[in-house]
N, C-alpha and C positions, 0 to 999 in steps of 0.2 A: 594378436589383433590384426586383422585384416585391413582393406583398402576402406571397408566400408565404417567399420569401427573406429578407423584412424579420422577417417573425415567426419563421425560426426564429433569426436572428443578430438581433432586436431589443436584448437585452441589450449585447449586443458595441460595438452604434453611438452613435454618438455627432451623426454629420452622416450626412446624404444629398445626394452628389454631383449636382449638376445643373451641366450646360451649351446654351447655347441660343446661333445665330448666326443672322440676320437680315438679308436680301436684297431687293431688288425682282428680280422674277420675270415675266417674257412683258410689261412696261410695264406692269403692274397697281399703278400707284402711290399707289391709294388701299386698297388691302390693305397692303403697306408700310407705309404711314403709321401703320397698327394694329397694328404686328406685338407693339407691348406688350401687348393684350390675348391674346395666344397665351403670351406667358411671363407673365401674372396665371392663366391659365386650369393653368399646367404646373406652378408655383410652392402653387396651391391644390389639383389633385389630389395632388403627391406630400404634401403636408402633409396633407389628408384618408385616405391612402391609409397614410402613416405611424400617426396618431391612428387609424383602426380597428383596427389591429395593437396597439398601445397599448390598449386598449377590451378584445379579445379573449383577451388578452395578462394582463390583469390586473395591469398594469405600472404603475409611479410615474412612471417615465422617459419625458419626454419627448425625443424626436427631433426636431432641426431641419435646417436645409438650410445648405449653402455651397453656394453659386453658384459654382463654380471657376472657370467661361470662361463670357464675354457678351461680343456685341459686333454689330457690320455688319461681315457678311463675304461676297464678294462669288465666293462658291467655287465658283458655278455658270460663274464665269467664267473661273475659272482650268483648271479642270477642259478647258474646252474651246476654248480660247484661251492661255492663260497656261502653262498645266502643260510642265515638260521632257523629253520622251520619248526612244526612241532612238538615244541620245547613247551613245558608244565613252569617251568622255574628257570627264568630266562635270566643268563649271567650275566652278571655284574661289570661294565664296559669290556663288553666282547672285543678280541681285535677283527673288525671287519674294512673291509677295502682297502690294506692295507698292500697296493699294488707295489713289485721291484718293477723298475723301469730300465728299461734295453737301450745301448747306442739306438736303434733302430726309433724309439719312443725320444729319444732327447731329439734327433734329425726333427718328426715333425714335430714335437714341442717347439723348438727354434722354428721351424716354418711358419706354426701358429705367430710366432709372436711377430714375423716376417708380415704373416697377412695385414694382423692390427697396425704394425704400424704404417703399413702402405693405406691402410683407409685412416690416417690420425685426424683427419680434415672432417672426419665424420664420423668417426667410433674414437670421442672425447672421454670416456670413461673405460677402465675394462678391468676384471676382477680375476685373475687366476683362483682356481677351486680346487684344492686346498691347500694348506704350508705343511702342517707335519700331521706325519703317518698315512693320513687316511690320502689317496691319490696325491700324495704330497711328494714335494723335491724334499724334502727333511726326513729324515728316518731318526725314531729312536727306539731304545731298549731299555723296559724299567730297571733302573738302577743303574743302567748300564751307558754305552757311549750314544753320541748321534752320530751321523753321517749326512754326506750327501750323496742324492741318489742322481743317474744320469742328467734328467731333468732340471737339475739347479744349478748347474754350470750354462747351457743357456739364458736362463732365466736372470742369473747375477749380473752375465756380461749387458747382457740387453739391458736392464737396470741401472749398471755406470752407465752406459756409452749411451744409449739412447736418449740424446737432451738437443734440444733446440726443434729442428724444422725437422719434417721429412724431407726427403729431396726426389724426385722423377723421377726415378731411373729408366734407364729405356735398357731391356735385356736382351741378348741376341743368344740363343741355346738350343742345342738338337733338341730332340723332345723323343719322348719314347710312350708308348702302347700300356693301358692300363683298361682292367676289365670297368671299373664305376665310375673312371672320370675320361674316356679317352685319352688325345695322344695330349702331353702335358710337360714342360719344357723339362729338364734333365737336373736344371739348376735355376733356384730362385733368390730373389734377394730383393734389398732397401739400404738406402741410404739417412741418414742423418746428419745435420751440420748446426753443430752449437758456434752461434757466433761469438760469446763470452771466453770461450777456448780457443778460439778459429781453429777446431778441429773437427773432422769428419770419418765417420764411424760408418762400414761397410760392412753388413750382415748377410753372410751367403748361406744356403744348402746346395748339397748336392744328392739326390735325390737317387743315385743309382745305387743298386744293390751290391756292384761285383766291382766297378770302374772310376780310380778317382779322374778330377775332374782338373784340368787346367784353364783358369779363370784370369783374363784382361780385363780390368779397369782401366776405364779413360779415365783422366782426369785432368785433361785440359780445358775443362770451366772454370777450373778450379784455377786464382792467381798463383800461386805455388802449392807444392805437396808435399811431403817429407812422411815415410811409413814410418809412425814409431813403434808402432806392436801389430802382431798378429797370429794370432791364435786357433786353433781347430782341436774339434774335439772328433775324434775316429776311432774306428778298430777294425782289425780284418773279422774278427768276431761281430754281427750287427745286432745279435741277442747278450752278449756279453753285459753286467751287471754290477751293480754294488750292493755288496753284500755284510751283515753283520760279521762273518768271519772274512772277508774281504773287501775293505770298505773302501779302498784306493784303485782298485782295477779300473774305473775308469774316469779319464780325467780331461781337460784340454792342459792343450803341450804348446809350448810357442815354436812357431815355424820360421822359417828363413826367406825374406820376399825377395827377389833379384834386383 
């Protein structure tokens, strides 16, 4: 729905629907790696795009977003690879879309969920698509075990720790060269701070292919700080996988903060 749809049904809404899926394309895996700043970029136009109708509108009502479906979805592949075509007697719950997901797919998985919650002030609802099997962090096998796949160790952590407020973050990071979204910081992130806890949850990517990343936190807003956990999921491997005959290869490991 556009500017013009929006304003004449603006009374009527309540949310604007958005969905966004996210792929590596021709091995451009440093486009990839950014694909969050395309859903920051889709997230702030439809919000902009809402607010001048609202403006023009003369309206009180503000419009916000559900995010319905988000996720890595690997549909260029299925499309031409995976898809079931000219079948007579089409089988009985085929396994389709049933993507393994790479370190490289959990990074922006986490970065997606980086984005959401840096617009929480405006994308009030949001649906990850789907839980298991099909583009899912849950993997199963009939009769057999589940696992988790890359995907669902971001996905958890963000889940506990992300409660209360979003918090500003103000970022300072090199930026490096990407063919779809230009030059695009190196490392992203969000803050959180549940005041029920009085604690605060710092969710970062690091975005490079080859290079880990040494990351400062200030946290002198903060009236005191105490690190109790912290955690990272990595591999020098960034296609590396879980798999039914290897269902632990990858994991997050808790890390040692100075």
């Amino acid at each position: 729905m556009g500017a013009r749809g929006t304003h004449h049904a603006y009374e009527d809404v309540d949310y604007i629907s958005c969905h966004a899926y996210y792929e590596e394309k021709n091995g451009d895996l440093d486009s990839f790696l950014a694909s969050a700043t395309d859903m920051d970029h889709f997230i702030e136009s439809v919000v902009a795009t809402a607010d001048h109708v609202k403006a023009v509108n003369g309206s009180a009502k503000t419009i916000n977003i559900s995010f319905d479906e988000w996720n890595v979805w690997y549909l260029e592949r299925f499309h031409n690879v995976d898809k079931i075509e000219g079948l007579d007697n089409w089988p009985k719950a085929p396994r389709l879309l049933e993507d393994t997901y790479s370190v490289a797919d959990a990074v922006v998985f986490g970065n997606l969920l980086i984005s959401l919650l840096k617009h929480a002030d405006r994308v009030t609802s949001a649906s990850l698509a789907q839980l298991v099997n099909v583009i899912a962090p849950i993997m199963t096998e009939p009769g057999g075990p589940a696992w988790k796949q890359t995907t669902f160790f971001p996905f958890a952590l963000t889940s506990k720790l992300a409660k209360g407020v979003a918090l500003d973050v103000r970022l300072d990071a090199d930026k490096y060269s990407t063919d779809a979204y230009g030059a695009v910081p190196l490392i992203d992130a969000v803050a959180t701070y549940d005041a029920d806890a009085a604690a605060t949850s710092v969710f970062l990517v690091n975005r490079s292919r080859t290079e880990e990343a040494t990351v400062t936190i200030d946290l002198t807003a903060l009236d005191s700080a105490i690190v109790l956990d912290a955690q990272t999921l990595s591999d020098a491997d960034v296609y590396a996988k879980n798999t039914l005959n290897d269902p632990n290869r990858v994991g997050c490991t808790r890390i040692r903060v100075p």
